[in-house]
C-alpha positions in Angstrom: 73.9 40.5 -178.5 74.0 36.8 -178.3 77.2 36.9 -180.2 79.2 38.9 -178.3 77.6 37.6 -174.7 75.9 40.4 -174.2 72.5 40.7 -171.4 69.9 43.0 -170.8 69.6 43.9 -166.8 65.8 43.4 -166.1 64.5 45.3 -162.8 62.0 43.5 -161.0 59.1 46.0 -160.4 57.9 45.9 -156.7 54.7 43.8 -155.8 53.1 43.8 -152.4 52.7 40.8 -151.1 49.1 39.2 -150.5 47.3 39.6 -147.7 48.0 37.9 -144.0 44.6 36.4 -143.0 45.8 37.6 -139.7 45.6 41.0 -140.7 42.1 41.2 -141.9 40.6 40.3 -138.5 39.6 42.8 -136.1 41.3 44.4 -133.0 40.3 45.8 -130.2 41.1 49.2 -129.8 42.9 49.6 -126.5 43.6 53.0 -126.2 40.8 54.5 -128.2 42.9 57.4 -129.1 43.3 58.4 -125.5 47.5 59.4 -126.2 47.7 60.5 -122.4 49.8 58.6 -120.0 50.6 59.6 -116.4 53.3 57.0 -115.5 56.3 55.7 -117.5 55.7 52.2 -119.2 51.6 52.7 -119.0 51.2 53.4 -122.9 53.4 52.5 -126.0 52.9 53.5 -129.8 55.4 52.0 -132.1 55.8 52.8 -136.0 58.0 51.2 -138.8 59.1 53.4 -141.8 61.4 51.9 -144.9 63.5 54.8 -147.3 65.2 53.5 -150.7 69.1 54.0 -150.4 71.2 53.4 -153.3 74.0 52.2 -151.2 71.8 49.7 -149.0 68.2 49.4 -151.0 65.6 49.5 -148.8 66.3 50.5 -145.2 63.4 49.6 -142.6 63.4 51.6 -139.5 60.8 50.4 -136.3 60.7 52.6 -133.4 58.9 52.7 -129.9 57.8 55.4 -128.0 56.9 55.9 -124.6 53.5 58.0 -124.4 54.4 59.2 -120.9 57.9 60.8 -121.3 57.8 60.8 -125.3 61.3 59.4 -125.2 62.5 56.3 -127.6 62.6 53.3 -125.7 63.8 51.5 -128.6 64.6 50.6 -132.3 65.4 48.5 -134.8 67.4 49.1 -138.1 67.3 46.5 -140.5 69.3 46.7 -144.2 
């Protein structure tokens, strides 16, 4: 292989990261699983999701729901 300038491709396996010190401290629960709203704006639940593309690699989607009207107020798509 060295003769004729040849490499192997090596794949990194995927590690988490360590742990945020920020993230092991407690929060208060606000809502206490109360998901009822009766006015728009009152209550907002967000999520964030990632999917493998082969065209891209990972794809992170964040979105933000209104409890009230269960419309999206917003997103964010990052490659």
């Amino acid at each position: 292989m060295s003769e004729n300038q040849i490499k192997s491709i090596r794949v990194k396996k995927f590690r988490p990261t360590k742990k945020n010190k920020l993230a092991d401290q407690k929060r208060d629960n606000i809502l206490n699983r109360d998901f009822s709203a009766t006015h728009k704006n009152e209550k907002w639940v967000s999520d964030i999701t990632y999917v493998w593309t082969t065209n891209d690699g990972w794809c992170y989607l964040a979105t933000v729901l209104d409890l009230c009207t269960k419309k999206l107020v917003g997103h964010l798509d990052v490659k």
